[in-house]
C-alpha positions in Angstrom: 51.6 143.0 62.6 51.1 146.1 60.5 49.1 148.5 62.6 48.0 151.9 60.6 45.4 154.6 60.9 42.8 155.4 58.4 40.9 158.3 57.5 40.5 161.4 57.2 42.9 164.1 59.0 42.1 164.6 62.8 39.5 161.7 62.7 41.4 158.4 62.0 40.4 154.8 62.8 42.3 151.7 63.9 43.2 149.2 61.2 46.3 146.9 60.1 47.7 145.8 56.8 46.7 141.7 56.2 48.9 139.5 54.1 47.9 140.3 50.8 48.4 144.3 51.0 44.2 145.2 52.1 43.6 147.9 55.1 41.8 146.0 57.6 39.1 147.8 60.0 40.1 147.1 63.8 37.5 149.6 64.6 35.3 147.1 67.0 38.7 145.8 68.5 40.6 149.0 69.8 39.9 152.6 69.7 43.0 154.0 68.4 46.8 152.7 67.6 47.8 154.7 70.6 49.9 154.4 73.7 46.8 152.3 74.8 47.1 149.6 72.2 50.5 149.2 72.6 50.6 147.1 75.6 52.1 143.8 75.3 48.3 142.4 76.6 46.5 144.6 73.9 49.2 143.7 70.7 48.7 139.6 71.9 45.0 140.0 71.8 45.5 141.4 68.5 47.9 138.9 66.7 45.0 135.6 68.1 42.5 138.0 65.0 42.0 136.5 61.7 43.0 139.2 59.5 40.9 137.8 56.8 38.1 137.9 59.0 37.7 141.5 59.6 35.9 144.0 57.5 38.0 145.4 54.5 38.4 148.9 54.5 37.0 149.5 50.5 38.0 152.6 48.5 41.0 154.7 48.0 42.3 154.8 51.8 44.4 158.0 53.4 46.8 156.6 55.9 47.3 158.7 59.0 50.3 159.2 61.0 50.3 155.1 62.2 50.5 156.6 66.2 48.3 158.7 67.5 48.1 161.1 70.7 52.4 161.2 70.8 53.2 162.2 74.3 56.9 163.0 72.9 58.6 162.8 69.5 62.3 162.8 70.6 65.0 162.5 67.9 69.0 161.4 67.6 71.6 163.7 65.8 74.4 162.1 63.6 73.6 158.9 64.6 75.2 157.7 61.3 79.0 157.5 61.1 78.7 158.3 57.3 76.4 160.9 57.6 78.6 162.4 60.3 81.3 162.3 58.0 79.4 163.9 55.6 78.4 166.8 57.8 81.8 167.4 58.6 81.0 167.0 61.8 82.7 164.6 64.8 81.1 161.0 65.6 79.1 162.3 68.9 80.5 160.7 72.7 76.8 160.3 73.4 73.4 160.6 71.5 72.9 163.9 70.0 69.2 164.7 71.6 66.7 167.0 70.3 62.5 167.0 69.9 60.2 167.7 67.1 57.4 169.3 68.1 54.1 166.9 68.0 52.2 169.5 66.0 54.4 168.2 63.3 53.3 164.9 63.0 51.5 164.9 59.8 50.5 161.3 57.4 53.5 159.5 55.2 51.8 160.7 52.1 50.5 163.9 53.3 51.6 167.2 52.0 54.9 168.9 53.2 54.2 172.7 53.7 57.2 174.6 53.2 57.6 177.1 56.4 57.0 181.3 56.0 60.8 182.3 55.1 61.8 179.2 54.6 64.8 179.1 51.8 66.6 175.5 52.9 64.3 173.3 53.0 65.8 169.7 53.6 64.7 166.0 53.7 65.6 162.9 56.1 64.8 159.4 55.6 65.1 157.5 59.7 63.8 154.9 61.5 61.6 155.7 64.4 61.0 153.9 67.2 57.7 153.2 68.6 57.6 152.5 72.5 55.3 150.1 74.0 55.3 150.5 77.8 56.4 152.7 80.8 60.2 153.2 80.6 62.4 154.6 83.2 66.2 153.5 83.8 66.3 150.6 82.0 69.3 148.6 80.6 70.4 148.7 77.1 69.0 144.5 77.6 65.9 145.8 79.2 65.0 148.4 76.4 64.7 146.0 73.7 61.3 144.6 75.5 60.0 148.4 76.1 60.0 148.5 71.8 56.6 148.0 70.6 58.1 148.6 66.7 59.4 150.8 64.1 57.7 152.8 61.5 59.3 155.3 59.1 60.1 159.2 59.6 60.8 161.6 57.5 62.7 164.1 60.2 62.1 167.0 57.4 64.6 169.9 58.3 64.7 173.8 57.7 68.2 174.3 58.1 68.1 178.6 58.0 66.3 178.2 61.5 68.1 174.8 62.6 71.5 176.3 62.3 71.4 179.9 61.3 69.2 181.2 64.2 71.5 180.5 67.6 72.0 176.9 68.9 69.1 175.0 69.4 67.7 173.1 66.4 64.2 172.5 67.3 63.2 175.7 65.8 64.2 174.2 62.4 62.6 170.6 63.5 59.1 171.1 64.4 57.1 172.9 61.7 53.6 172.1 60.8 53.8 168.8 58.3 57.9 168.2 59.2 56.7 165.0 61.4 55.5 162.2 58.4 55.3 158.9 60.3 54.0 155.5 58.8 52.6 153.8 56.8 52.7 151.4 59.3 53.5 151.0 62.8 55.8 147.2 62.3 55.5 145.6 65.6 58.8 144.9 67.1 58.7 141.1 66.3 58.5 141.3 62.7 61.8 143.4 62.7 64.3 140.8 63.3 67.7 143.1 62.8 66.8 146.7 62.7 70.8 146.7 62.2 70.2 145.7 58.6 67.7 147.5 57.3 68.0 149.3 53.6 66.7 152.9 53.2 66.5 155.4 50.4 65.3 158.8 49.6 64.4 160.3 46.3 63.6 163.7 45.1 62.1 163.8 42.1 62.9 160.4 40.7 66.8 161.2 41.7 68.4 158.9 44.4 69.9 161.2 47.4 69.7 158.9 50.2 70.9 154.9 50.2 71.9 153.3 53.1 71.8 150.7 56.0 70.9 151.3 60.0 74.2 148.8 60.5 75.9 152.1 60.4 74.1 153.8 63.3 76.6 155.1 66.1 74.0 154.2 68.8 71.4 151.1 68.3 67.7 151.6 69.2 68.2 149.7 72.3 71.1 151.8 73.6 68.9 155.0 72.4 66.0 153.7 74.6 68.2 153.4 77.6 70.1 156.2 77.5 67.2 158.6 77.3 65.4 156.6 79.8 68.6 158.0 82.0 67.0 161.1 81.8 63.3 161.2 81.5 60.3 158.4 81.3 58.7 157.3 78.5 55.2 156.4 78.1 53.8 154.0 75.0 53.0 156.0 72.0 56.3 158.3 72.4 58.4 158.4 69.0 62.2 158.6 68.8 63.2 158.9 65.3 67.1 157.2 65.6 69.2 159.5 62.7 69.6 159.4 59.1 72.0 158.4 56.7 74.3 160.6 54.4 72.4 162.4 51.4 70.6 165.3 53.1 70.5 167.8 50.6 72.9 170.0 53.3 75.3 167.9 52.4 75.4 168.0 48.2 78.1 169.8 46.9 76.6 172.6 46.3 73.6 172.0 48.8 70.2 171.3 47.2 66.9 172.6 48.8 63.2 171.5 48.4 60.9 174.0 46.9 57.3 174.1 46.0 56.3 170.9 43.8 59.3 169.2 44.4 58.5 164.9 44.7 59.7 163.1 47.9 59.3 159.5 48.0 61.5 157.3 51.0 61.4 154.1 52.4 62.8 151.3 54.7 63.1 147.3 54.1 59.6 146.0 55.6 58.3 149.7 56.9 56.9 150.6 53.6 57.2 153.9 51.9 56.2 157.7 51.9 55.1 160.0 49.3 54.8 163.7 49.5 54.6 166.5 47.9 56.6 170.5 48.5 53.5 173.2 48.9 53.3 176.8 49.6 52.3 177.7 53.2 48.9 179.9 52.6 48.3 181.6 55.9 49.0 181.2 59.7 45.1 180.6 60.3 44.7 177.8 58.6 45.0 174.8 60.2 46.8 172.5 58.6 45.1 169.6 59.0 41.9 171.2 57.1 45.0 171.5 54.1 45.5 167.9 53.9 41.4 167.0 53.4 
């Protein structure tokens, strides 16, 4: 299944994606793709629906972020050998761990606001990982049942206050609008290798980003269980696994996003994003009310 969220910013509905590409209302089935619907129970009731039975959503349709109410948004550093390479940088013993803030999580075509100081401004196609149940201490064979899918994030970076302002990159991670996730939540059993999956970035019609998850240090599974080593995780929570080389950190010279810049990414199956570079306006404006 294709599970998405509809609607306007802050007030999304439940829905999924039928066979022939039309936003289907799940709105008298389940309140909200949540940690809630994600249960093995909840996602069997929904596969035994006729998608063709349920109401069409009509009219041009916002998607949402495709998970709402994230307890955590975890994400994996270098966790592609190329883009490793790329960054100069040793393959890591372990996964590289830091979080994005969930005030970051924004829609896959909604507006990207570029920060207050911000002068490197950087993009990152990955695929995240959606989990479905309680997990604590589980196997590497154990995690692959705790998946409920994958969707796509964008792990958009500011790398003056990721790398410039001491050690801890979450400062450049977890901006307002550097969280896009969806279009779609892809339920785990649709994925059959998310080893081989193509993915690509462009910026402004120019390809920066193409490659495969089969060259991911550490696979989603081992990802689930080894942060399961170290905390629980509840359904809803989002790890985004890495990206590939192409960042614009790594051009020679580096290239930056500014104001009006085009983004537009994707993965085999997960759909694609869309956004666009805008100028932050002021701190007391939420920016939800921006993307309205």
């Amino acid at each position: 299944m294709k599970l998405l969220r509809y609607g306007i910013a802050g007030n999304e509905k439940p829905g999924l994606l039928d066979h022939d590409g039309k936003v289907r209302s799940l709105v008298d089935h389940v309140d909200d793709i949540d940690g809630s619907t994600l249960s093995e129970k909840v996602l069997a009731s929904l596969r035994e629906l006729e998608p063709a039975e349920l109401p069409e959503v009509q009219g041009d349709v916002r998607f949402g972020p495709c998970v709402g109410n994230v307890g955590k948004f975890l994400c994996i550093g270098l966790n592609y050998s190329d883009h490793a390479a790329e960054s100069g940088m040793p393959l890591p013993s372990e996964p590289e761990v830091f979080t994005k803030a969930t005030s970051s999580i924004c829609g896959p075509d909604d507006d990207i606001i570029q920060p207050r100081n911000s002068d490197k401004l950087d993009w990152e196609v990955e695929l995240a990982i959606v989990i479905g149940k309680y997990t604590s201490y589980v196997t590497e064979e154990e995690a692959t049942g705790h998946i409920a899918g994958f969707c796509i994030c964008n792990d958009v970076s500011e790398r003056t206050f990721q790398l410039e302002k001491g050690s801890q990159w979450d400062k450049g991670k977890g901006c307002d609008t550097f969280g896009p996730i969806g279009p779609w939540l892809v339920t785990a059993d649709e994925v059959h290798d998310p080893l081989n999956l193509n993915m690509w970035l462009d910026v402004n019609g120019r390809r920066y980003q193409d490659g495969n998850t089969r060259t991911m240090v550490f696979s989603p599974a081992f990802i689930v269980s080894y942060l399961s080593q170290f905390m629980s995780l509840q359904p809803g929570d989002i790890i985004s696994s890495g990206t590939p080389p192409g960042v614009g950190l790594g051009q020679k010279p580096p290239v930056y996003l500014k104001v009006g810049d085009k983004i537009k990414l994707g993965i085999d199956g997960l759909g694609t994003q869309t956004q666009t570079v805008v100028r932050w306006i002021d701190k007391s404006v939420d920016p939800q009310i921006l993307k309205n």
